[in-house]
ZAMI-331878 format. One record per residue (C-alpha): residue number from 1; chain; x, y, z. Coordinates in steps of 0.001 Angstrom, whole numbers. Layout:
# ZAMI-331878
[rec NUM; "A"; [X; Y; Z]]
...
This chain:
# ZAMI-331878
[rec 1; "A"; [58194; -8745; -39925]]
[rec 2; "A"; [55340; -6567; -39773]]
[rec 3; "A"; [55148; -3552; -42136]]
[rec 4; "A"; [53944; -148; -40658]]
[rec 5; "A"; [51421; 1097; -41182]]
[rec 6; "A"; [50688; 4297; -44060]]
[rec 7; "A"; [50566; 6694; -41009]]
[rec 8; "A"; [53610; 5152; -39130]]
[rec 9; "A"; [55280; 5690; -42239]]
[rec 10; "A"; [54653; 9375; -42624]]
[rec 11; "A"; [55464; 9677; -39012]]
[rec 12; "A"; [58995; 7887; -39917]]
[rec 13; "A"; [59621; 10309; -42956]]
[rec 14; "A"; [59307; 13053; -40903]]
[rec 15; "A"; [56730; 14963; -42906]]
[rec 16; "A"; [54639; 17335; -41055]]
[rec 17; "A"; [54578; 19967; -43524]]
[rec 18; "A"; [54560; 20708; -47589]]
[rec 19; "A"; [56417; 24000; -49022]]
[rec 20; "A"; [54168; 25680; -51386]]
[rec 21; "A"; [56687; 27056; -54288]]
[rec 22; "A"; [54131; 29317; -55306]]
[rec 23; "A"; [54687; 31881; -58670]]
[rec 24; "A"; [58196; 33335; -58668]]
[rec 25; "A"; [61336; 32907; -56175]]
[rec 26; "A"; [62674; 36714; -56588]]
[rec 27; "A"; [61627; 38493; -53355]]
[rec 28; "A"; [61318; 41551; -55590]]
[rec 29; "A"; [58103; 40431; -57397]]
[rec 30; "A"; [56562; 39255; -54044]]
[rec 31; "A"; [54972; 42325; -53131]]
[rec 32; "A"; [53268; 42541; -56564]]
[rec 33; "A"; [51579; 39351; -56868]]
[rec 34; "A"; [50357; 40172; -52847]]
[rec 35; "A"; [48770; 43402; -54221]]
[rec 36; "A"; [47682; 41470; -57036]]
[rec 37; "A"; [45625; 38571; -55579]]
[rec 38; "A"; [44450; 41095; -52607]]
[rec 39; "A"; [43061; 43199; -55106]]
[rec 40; "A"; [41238; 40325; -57027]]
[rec 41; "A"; [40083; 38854; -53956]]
[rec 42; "A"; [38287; 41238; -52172]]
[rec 43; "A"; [36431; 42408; -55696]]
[rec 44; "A"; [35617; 38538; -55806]]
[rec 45; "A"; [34128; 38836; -51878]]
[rec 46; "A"; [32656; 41856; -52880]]
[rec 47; "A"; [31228; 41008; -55989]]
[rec 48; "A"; [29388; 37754; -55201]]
[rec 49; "A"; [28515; 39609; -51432]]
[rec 50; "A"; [26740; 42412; -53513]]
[rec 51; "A"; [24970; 40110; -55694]]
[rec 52; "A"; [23824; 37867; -52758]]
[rec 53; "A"; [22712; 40714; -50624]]
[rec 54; "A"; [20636; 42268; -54257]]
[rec 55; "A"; [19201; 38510; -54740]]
[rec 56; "A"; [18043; 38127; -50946]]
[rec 57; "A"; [16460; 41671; -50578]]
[rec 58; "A"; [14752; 42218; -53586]]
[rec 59; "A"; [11599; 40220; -54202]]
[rec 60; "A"; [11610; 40794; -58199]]
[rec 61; "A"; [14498; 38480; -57931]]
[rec 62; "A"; [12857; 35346; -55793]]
[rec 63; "A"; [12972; 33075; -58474]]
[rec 64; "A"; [14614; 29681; -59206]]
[rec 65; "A"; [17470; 31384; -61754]]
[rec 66; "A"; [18642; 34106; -58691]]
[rec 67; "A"; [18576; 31498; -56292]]
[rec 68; "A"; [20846; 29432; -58206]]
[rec 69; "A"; [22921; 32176; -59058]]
[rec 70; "A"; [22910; 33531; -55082]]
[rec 71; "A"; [23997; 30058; -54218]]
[rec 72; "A"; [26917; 30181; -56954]]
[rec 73; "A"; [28057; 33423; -55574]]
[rec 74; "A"; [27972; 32020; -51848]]
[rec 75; "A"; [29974; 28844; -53534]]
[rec 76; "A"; [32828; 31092; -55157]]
[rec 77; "A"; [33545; 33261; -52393]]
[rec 78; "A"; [34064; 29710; -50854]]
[rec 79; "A"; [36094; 28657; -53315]]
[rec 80; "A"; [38582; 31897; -53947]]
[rec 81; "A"; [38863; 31712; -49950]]
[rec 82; "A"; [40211; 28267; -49900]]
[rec 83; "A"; [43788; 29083; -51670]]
[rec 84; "A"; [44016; 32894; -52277]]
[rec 85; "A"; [44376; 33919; -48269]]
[rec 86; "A"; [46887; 31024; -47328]]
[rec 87; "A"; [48682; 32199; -49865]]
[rec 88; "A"; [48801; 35994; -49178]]
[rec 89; "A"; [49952; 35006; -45729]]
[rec 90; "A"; [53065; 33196; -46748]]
[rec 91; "A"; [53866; 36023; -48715]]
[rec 92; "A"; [53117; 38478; -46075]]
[rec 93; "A"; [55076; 36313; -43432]]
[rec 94; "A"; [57629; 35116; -46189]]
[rec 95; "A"; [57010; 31377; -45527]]
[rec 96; "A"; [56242; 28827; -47927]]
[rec 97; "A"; [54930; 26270; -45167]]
[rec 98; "A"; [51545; 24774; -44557]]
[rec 99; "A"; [51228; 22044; -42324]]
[rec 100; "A"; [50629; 17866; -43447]]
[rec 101; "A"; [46801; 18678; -41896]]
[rec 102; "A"; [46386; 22057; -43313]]
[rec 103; "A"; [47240; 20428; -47042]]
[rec 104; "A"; [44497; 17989; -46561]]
[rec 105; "A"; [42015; 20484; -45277]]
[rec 106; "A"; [42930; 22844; -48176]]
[rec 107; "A"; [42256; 19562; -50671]]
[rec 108; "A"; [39274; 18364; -49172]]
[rec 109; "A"; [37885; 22485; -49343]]
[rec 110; "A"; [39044; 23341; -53372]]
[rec 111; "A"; [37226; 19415; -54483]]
[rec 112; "A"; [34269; 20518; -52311]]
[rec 113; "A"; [33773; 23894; -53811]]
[rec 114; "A"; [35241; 23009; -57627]]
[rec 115; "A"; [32465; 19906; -57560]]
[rec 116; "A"; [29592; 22334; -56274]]
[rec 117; "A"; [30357; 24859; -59063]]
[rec 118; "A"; [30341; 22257; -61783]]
[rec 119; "A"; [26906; 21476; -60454]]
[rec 120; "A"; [25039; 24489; -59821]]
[rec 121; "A"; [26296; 25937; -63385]]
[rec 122; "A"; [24417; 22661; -64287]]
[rec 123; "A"; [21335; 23169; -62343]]
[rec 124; "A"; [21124; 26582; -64012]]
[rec 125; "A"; [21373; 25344; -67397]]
[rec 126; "A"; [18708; 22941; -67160]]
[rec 127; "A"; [16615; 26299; -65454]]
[rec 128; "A"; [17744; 27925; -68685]]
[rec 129; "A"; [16451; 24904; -70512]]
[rec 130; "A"; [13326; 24892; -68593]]
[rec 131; "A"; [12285; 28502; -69493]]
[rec 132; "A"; [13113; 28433; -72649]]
[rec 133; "A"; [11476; 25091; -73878]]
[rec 134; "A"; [8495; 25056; -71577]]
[rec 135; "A"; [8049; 28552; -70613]]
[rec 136; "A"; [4392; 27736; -69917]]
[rec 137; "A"; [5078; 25199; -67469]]
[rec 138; "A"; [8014; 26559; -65775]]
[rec 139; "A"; [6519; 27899; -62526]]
[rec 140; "A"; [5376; 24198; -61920]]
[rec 141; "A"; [8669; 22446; -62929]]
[rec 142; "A"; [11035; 24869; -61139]]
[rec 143; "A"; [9150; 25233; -57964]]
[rec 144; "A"; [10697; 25671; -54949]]
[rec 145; "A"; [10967; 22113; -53708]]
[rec 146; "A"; [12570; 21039; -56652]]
[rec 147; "A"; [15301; 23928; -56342]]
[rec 148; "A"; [15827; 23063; -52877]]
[rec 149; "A"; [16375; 19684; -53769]]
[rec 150; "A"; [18824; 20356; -56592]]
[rec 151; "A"; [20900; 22574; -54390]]
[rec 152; "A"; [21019; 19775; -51868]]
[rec 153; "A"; [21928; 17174; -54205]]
[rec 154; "A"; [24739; 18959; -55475]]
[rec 155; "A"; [26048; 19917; -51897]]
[rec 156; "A"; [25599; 16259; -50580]]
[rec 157; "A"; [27779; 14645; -54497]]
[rec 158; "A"; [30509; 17177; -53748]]
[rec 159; "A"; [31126; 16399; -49998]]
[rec 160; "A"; [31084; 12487; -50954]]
[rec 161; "A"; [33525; 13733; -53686]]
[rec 162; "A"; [35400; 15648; -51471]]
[rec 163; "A"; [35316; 12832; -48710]]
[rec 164; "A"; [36519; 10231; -51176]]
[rec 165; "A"; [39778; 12177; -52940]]
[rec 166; "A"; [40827; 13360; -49102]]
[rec 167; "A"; [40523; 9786; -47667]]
[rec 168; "A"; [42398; 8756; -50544]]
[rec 169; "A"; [45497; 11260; -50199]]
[rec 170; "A"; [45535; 10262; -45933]]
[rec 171; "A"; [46988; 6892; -47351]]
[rec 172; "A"; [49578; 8809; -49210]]
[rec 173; "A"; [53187; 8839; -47466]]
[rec 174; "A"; [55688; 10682; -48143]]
[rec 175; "A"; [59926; 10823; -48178]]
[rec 176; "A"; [62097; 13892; -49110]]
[rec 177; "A"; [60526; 15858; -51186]]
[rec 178; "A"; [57985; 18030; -50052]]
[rec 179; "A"; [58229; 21334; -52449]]
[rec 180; "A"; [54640; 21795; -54272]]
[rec 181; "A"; [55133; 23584; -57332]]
[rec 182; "A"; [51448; 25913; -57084]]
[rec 183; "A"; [50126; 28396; -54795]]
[rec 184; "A"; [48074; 25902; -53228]]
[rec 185; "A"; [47667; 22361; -51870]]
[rec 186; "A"; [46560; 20759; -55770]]
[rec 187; "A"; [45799; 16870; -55547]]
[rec 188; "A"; [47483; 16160; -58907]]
[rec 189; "A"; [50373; 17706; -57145]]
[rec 190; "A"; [50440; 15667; -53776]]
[rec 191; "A"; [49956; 12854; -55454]]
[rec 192; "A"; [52855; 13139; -57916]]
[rec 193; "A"; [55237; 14261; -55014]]
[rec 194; "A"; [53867; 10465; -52933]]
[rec 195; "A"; [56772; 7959; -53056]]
[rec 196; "A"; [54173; 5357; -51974]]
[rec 197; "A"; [51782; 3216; -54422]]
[rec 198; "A"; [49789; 6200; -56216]]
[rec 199; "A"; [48072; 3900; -58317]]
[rec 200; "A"; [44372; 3739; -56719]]
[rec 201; "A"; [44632; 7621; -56666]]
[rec 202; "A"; [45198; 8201; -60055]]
[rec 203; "A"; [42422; 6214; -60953]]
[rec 204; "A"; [39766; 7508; -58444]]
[rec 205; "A"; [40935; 11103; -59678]]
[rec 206; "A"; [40620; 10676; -63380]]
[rec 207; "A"; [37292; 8626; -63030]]
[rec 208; "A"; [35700; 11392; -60715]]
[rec 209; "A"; [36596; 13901; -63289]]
[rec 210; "A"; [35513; 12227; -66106]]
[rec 211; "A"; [32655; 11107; -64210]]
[rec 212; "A"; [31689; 14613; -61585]]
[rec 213; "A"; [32815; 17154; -64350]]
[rec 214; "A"; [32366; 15356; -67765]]
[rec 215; "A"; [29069; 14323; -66848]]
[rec 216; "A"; [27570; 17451; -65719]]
[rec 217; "A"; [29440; 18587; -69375]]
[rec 218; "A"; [27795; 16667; -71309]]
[rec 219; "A"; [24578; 17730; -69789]]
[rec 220; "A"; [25146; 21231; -70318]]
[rec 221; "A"; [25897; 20907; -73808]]
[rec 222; "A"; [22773; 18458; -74584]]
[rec 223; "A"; [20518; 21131; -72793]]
[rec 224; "A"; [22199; 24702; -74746]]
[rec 225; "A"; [21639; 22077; -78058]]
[rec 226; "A"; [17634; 21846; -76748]]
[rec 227; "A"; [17765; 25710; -75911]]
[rec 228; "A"; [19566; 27072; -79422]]
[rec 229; "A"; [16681; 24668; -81254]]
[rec 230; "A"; [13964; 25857; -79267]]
[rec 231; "A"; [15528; 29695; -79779]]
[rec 232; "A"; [15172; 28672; -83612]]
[rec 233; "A"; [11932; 27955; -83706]]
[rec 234; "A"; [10408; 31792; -82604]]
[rec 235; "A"; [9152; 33453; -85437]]
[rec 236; "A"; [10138; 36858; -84461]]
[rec 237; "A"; [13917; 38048; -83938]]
[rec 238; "A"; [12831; 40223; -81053]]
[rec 239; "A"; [11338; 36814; -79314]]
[rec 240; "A"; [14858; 34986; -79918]]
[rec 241; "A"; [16410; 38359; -78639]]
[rec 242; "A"; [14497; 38142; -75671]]
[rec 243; "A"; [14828; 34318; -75085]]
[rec 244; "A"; [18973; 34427; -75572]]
[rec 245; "A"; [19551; 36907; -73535]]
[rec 246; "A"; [18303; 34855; -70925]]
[rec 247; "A"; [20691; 32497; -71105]]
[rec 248; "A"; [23464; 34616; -72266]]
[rec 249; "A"; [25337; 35587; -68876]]
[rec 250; "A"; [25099; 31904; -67862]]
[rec 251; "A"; [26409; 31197; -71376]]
[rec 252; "A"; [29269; 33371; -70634]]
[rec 253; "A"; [29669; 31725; -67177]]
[rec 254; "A"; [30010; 28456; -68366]]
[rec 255; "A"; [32115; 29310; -71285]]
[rec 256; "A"; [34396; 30272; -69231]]
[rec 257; "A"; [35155; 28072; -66294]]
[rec 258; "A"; [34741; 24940; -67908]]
[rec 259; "A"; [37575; 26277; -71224]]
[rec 260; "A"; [40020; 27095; -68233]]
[rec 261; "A"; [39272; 24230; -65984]]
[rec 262; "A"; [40092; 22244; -68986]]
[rec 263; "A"; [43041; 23805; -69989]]
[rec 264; "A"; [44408; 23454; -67241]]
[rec 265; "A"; [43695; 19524; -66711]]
[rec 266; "A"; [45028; 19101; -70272]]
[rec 267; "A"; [47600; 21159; -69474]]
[rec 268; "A"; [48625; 18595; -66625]]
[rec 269; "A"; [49935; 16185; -68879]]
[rec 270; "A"; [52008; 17804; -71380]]
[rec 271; "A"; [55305; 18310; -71030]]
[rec 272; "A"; [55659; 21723; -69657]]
[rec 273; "A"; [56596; 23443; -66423]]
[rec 274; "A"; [54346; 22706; -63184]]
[rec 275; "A"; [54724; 26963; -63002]]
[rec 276; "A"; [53036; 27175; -65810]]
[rec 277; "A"; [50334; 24748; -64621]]
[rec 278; "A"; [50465; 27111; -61604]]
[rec 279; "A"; [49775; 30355; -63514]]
[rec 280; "A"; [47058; 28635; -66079]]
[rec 281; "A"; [44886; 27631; -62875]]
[rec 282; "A"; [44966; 31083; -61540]]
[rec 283; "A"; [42491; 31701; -64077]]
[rec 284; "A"; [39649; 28940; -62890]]
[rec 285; "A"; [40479; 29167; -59429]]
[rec 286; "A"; [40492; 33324; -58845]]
[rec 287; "A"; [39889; 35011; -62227]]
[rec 288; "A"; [36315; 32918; -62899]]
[rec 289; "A"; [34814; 33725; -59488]]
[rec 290; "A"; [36084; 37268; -59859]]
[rec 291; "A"; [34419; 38204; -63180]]
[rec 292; "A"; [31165; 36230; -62446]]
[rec 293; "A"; [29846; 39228; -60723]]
[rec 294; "A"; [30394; 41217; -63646]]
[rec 295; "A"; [29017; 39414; -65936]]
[rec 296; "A"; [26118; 38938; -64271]]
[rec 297; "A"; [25060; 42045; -63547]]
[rec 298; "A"; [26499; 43827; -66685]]
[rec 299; "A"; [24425; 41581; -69358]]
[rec 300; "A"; [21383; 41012; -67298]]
[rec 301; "A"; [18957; 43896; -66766]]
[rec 302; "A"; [17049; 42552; -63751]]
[rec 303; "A"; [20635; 42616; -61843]]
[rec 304; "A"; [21282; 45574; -62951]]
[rec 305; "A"; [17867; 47316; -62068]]
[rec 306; "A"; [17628; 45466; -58449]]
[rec 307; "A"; [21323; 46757; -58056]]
[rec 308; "A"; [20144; 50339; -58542]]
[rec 309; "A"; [16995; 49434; -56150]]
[rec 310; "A"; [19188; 47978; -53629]]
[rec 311; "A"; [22241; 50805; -53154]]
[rec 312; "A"; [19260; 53488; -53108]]
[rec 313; "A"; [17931; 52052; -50706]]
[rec 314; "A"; [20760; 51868; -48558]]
[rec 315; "A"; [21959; 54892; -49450]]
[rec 316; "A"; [18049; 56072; -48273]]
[rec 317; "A"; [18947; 53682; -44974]]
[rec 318; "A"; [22351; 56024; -44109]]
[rec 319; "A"; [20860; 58861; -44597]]
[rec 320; "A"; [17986; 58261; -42477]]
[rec 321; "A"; [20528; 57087; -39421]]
[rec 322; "A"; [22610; 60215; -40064]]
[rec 323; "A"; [20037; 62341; -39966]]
C-alpha cells in the first residue's frame, strides 16, 4: 500500500487555514490592542521613513554607518509589516483566520527580515569597530564596495535562511488542531501544532539559531570587547567621549533586540503560557523597530542636525509651492 504523500495528507486533514488566537478572547479589549498596535505601527513606518528619507537627502550623511543604518530602517519597516497589519485586520474584521499559504508566506517574511536584522546590526558593529580601532584607515576599509557587498551578503544568508525553514514547514501536515496561540504565523508554533514527524525541523531551527543569530552574537561581542579596549587606550576623557558616543546608539540598538529576542527564545521552553510567549515577542517584533528611530536620532547629533536640515527644507519646499 502506498502512503500519500505530505501534501495529500494535508489535503486529507482538511487544513486550509490556521486560527491565530492572538492576545485576549474578550471582545471588549479588542478595540484597544487595534488602537494600540496602529499607533505603534505607523510611528515605526514613520520613524524609519523619516530617517531613510534624512540619510538619502543629506550628503553629510553618505557614509558607510548611515547606509547601514538606512538599510536597517528599510529592513524594520519590513519586518513590523509582516505580522502587525494581518493582525489589525482580523481584529478589524473579527476573524482569527489566515489561510495554509498565507501562514507560510508570513514565516518565510518574519525569518527573512529577523535574519537580515541580526546581520546588519552586525555589519554596523564591525563599522563601529572599524572607526574606532583604525580610524586612520577607515575610508579605505569601509569603502563603498565593501558596504555593498556586506549588505548583499546579508540579504542573500537570510533568503537561504528563509528558503530553508519555509521548505521545511511545506512538509509539515497537519490534523485537528489548528489554533496558534500568537498574533502571528511563529515557526516554533506551527511546528509544535504538526502531528507529523517534527524531528528534522526542530533540529534545522535550533541549529540556524545557534548558528544565524549566535554567530553574528558572538561577533558583536568580540568586536564591542576590541572597541571598549581601544576606547581605553585615549589619553584624554573628551577623546573616549567622543569615540563612545559613536557607538552608543548602536550600543543601545543591539542591547536591545538581541535581550528580547532572547528572552523570548528562552522563554519558549519553560513552562509557561504560549500568551505569555505571545506578549514577550511583542517587544522584538514591534517595540524594537519602533524605538530604533528614536534612539537614533535622539543620541546622535548628526541625525539630529540633518533632521533639522531636512524638515526646513521641506518646510522651505511647501512654502515655495504655496506661494
Amino acid at each position: 500500500m502506498q502512503l500519500p504523500s505530505t501534501h495529500e495528507a494535508r489535503n486529507l486533514t482538511g487544513v486550509s487555514e490556521f486560527l491565530l488566537l492572538g492576545f485576549s478572547e474578550g471582545p471588549e479589549l479588542q478595540p484597544l490592542i487595534f488602537g494600540l498596535f496602529l499607533s505603534m505601527y505607523l510611528i515605526t513606518v514613520f520613524g524609519n521613513l523619516l530617517i531613510i528619507l534624512t540619510v538619502s537627502s543629506d550628503s553629510h550623511l553618505h557614509t558607510p554607518m548611515y547606509f547601514f543604518l538606512a538599510n536597517l530602517s528599510f529592513v524594520d519597516i519590513c519586518f513590523t509589516s509582516t505580522t502587525v497589519p494581518k493582525m489589525l485586520l482580523n481584529i478589524q474584521t473579527q476573524s482569527k483566520r489566515i489561510t495554509y499559504e498565507g501562514c507560510l508566506c508570513q514565516i518565510y517574511f518574519f525569518v527573512l527580515f529577523a535574519g537580515l536584522d541580526i546581520y546588519l546590526l552586525s555589519v554596523m558593529t564591525y563599522d563601529c569597530f572599524v572607526a574606532i580601532s583604525h580610524p586612520l584607515h577607515y575610508t579605505v576599509i569601509m569603502n563603498p564596495r565593501l558596504c555593498g557587498l556586506l549588505v548583499l551578503l546579508s540579504w542573500i544568508m537570510s533568503i537561504l535562511h528563509s528558503l530553508l525553514e519555509s521548505l521545511m514547514a511545506l512538509q509539515l501536515s497537519f490534523c485537528t488542531e489548528v489554533e496558534i496561540p500568537h498574533f502571528f504565523c511563529e515557526l516554533n508554533q506551527m511546528i509544535h501544532l504538526a502531528c507529523s514527524d517534527t524531528f528534522l525541523n526542530n533540529m534545522v531551527m535550533h541549529f540556524a539559531a545557534m548558528l544565524l543569530a549566535g554567530g553574528p552574537f558572538v561577533g558583536i561581542l568580540y568586536s564591542y570587547s576590541k572597541i571598549i579596549s581601544s576606547i581605553h587606550g585615549i589619553s584624554s576623557a573628551q577623546g573616549k567621549y567622543k569615540a563612545f558616543s559613536t557607538c552608543a546608539s548602536h550600543l543601545s540598538v543591539v542591547s536591545l533586540f538581541y535581550c528580547t529576542g532572547l528572552g523570548v527564545y528562552l522563554s519558549s521552553a519553560a513552562p509557561q503560557s504560549s500568551h505569555a510567549i505571545a506578549v514577550a515577542s511583542v517587544m522584538y517584533t514591534v517595540v524594537t523597530p519602533m524605538l530604533n528611530p528614536f534612539i537614533y536620532s535622539l543620541r546622535n547629533r548628526d541625525i539630529k542636525e540633518a533632521l533639522l536640515r531636512f524638515s526646513g527644507l521641506t518646510a522651505l519646499k511647501g512654502s515655495i509651492v504655496l506661494g
